[in-house]
FIRO-954944 format. One line per field, with one value per residue (C-alpha): x, y, z; residue number from 1; residue in one letter. Coordinates in steps of 0.05 Angstrom, whole numbers, always signed. Layout:
xx = X; ...;
yy = Y; ...;
zz = Z; ...;
n = NUM; ...;
res = A; ...;
END
This chain:
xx = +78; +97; +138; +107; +157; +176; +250; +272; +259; +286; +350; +345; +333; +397; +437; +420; +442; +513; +531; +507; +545; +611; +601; +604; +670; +640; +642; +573; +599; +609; +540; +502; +537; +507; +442; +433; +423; +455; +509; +473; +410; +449; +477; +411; +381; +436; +422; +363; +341; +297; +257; +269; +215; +202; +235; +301; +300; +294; +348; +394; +378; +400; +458; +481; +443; +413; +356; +299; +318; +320; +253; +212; +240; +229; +182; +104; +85; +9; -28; -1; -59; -92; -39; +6; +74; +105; +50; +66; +144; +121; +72; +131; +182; +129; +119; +201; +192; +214; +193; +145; +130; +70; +51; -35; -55; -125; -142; -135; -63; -91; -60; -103; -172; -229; -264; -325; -277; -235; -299; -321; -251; -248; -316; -294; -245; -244; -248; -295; -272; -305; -330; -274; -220; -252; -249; -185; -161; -200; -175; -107; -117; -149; -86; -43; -69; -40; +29; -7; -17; +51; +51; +129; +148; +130; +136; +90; +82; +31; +23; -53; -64; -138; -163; -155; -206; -254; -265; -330; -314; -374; -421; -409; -421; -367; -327; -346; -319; -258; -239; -255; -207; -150; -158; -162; -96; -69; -101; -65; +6; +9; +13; +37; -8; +8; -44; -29; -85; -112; -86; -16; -28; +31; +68; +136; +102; +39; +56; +27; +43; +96; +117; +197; +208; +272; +299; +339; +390; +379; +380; +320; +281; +225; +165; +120; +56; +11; -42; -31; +46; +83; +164; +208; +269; +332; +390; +417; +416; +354; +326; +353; +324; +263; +273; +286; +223; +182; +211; +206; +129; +126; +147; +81; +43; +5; +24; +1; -38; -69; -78; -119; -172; -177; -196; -247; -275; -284; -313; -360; -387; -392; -431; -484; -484; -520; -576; -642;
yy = -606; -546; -500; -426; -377; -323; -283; -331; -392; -359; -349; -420; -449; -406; -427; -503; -489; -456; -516; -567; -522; -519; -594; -608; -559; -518; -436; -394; -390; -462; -488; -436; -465; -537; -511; -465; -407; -341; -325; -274; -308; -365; -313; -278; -347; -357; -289; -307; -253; -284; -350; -391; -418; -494; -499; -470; -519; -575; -553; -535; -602; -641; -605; -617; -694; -668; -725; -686; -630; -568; -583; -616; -555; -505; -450; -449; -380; -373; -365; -428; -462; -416; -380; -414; -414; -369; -309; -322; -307; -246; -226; -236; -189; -140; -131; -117; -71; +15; +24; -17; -5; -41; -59; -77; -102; -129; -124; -68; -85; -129; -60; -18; -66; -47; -97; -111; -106; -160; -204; -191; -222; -275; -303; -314; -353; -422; -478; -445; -433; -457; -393; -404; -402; -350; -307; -318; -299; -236; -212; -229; -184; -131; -135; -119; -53; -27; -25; +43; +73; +90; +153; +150; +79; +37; +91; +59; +70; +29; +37; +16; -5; +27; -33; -47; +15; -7; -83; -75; -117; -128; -69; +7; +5; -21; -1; +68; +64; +23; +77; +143; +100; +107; +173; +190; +155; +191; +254; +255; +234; +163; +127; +147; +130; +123; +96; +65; +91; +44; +101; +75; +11; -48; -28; -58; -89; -123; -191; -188; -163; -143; -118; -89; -79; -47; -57; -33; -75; -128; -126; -106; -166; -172; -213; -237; -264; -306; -360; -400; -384; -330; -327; -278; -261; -242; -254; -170; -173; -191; -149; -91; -112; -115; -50; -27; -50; -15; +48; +45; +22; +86; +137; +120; +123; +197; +239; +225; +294; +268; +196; +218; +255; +204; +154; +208; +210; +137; +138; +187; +150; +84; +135; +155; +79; +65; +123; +99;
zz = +421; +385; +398; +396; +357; +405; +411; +471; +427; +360; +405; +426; +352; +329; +387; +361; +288; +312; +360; +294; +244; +290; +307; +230; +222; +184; +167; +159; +91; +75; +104; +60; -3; +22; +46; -15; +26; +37; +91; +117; +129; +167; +207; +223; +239; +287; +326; +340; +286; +235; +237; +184; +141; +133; +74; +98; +161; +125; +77; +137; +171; +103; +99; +171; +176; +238; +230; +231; +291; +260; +233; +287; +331; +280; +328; +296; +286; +329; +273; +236; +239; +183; +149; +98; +119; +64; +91; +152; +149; +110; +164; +210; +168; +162; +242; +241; +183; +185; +114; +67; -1; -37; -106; -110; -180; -156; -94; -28; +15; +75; +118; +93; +89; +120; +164; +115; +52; +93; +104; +22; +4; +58; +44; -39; -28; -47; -28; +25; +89; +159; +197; +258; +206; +165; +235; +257; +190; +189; +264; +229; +178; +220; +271; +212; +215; +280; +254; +228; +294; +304; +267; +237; +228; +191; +142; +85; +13; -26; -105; -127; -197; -216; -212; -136; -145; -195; -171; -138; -76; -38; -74; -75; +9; +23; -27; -12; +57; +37; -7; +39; +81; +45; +25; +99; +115; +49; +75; +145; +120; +145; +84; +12; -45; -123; -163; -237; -279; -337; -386; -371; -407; -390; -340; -297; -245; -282; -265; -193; -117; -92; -16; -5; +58; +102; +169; +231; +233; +169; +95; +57; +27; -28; -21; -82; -79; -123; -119; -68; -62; -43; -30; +11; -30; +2; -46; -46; -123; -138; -83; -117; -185; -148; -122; -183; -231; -167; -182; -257; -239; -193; -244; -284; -227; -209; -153; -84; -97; -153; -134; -66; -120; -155; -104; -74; -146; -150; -71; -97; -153; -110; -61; -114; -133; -64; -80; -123;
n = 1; 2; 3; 4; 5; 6; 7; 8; 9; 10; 11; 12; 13; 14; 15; 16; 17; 18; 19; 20; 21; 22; 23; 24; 25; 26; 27; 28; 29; 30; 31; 32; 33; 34; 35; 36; 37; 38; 39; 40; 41; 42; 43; 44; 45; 46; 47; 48; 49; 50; 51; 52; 53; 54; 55; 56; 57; 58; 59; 60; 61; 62; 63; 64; 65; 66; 67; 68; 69; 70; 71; 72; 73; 74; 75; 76; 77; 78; 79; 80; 81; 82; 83; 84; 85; 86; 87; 88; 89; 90; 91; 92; 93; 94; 95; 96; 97; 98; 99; 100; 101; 102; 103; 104; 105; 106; 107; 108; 109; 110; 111; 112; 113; 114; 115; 116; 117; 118; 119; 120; 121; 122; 123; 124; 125; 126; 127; 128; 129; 130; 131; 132; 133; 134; 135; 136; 137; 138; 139; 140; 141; 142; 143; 144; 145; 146; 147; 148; 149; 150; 151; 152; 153; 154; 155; 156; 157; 158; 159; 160; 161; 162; 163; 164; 165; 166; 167; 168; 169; 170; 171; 172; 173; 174; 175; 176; 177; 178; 179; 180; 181; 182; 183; 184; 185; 186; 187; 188; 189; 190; 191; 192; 193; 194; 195; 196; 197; 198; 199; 200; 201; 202; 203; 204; 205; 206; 207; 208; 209; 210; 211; 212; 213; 214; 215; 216; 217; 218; 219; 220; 221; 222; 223; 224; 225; 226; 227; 228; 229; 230; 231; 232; 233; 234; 235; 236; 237; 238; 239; 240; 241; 242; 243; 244; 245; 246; 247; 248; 249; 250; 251; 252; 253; 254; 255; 256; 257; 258; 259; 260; 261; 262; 263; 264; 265; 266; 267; 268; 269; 270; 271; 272; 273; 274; 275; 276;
res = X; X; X; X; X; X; X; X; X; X; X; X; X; X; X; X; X; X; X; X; X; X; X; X; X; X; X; X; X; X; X; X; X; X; X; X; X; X; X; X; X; X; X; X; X; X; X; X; X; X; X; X; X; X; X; X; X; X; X; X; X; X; X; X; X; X; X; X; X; X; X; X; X; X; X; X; X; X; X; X; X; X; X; X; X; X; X; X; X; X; X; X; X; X; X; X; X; X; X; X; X; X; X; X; X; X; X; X; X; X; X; X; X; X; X; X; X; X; X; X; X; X; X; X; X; X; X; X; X; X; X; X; X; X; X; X; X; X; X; X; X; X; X; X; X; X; X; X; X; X; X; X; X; X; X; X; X; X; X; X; X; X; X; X; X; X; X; X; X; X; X; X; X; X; X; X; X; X; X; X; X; X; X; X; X; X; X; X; X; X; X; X; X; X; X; X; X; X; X; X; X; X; X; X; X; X; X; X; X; X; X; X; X; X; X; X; X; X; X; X; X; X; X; X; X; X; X; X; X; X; X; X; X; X; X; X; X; X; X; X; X; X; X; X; X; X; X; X; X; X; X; X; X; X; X; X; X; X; X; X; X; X; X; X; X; X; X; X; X; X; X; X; X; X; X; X;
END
């Protein structure tokens, strides 16, 4: 039976790797050099802090020759029956998150998706998905949006190539409302929005989606995303180099001023789309 991923059994799963790793002789420092990992993530695991993914449990129980332990009592996130395990850490990382900032190249940030935009995206997937996966993915994606109730934190920034705006997901309906959406959040102060207009040409972040994200009491980490993969970087180096392309990305971008017209502009036209 699986075991659900909660804080007791994080603590539990940590306290398990210490006893192994001090059993073996060996230093925080000296398993991540076997396991390939960083020192800090060890440590976090340990704490109880982070989950780590499959991938790092499997590495950890090679390194340690735990037969198999630290992977068959690795704790299942709830919704790992539909989400792939890399989006699922992220989904995790982005619940503990104070600050976020997100780079879009095609498509609206699942945050900020609307619940027919969601369904547009959902349904063109392929292969197809069943309708009770196709729902639980969509109240998934939906629940994501809650972290913006709380007015302060997560304090979010999300930088929108134009063509997140232009792709006509769905028809100009619903990307009318998707749209009027943001601008609203924009409007009231609860997220920050850049967009990257076409007149830019190549910019720093053109390869694809990116999410940094900070924390209370951890290191910052990068997550990238592309077809059917996405990883959660953590080394502090290339975090920062992450960091950095962002910010070279962001100083091409328009002002949140300028951005917010812009998507009203586009809303508008998608609005007069809908009228014969």
């Amino acid at each position: 039976m699986a075991i659900e991923d909660s804080p007791e059994s994080r603590l539990r799963y940590g306290e398990e790797l210490r006893s192994r790793r001090e059993a073996a002789g060996l230093t925080q420092e000296e398993l991540s050099a076997r396991a390939i990992m960083s020192r800090t993530h060890i440590a976090h695991i340990e704490a109880g802090r982070r989950r780590p993914n499959l991938e790092d449990a499997q590495r950890l129980d090679d390194a340690l020759q735990a037969g198999g332990v630290l992977v068959r009592f690795l704790p299942s996130h709830g919704e790992g029956r539909t989400l792939p395990e890399h989006f699922a850490e992220a989904l995790e990382l982005e619940r503990q998150a104070t600050v976020i900032r997100e780079y879009a190249p095609k498509l609206v940030p699942g945050m900020l998706q609307t619940k027919a935009y969601a369904s547009e995206v959902l349904q063109s997937g392929f292969p197809p998905k069943a309708d009770k996966e196709r729902d639980a993915l969509l109240v998934t994606r939906l629940g994501r949006a809650s972290l913006l109730e709380n007015f302060k934190t997560p304090v979010t920034w999300y930088l929108l190539d134009e063509a997140v705006l232009r792709r006509p997901v769905g028809g100009p309906g619903v990307m009318c409302e998707q749209l009027c959406h943001i601008a609203e959040l924009g409007d009231r102060h609860r997220i920050r929005v850049h967009v990257l207009p076409f007149s830019v040409g190549p910019h720093a972040l053109l390869e694809g989606f990116v999410s940094l994200m900070w924390f209370k009491d951890l290191p910052p980490v990068a997550y990238l995303e592309a077809l059917k993969t996405g990883r959660v970087l953590e080394n502090p180096a290339v975090v920062r180099e992450c960091q950095a392309v962002y910010d070279h990305a962001l100083g091409d971008a328009l002002s949140h001023r300028k951005s917010l017209a812009l998507i009203r502009s586009i809303a508008e036209d998608y609005e007069h789309a809908q009228q014969p």
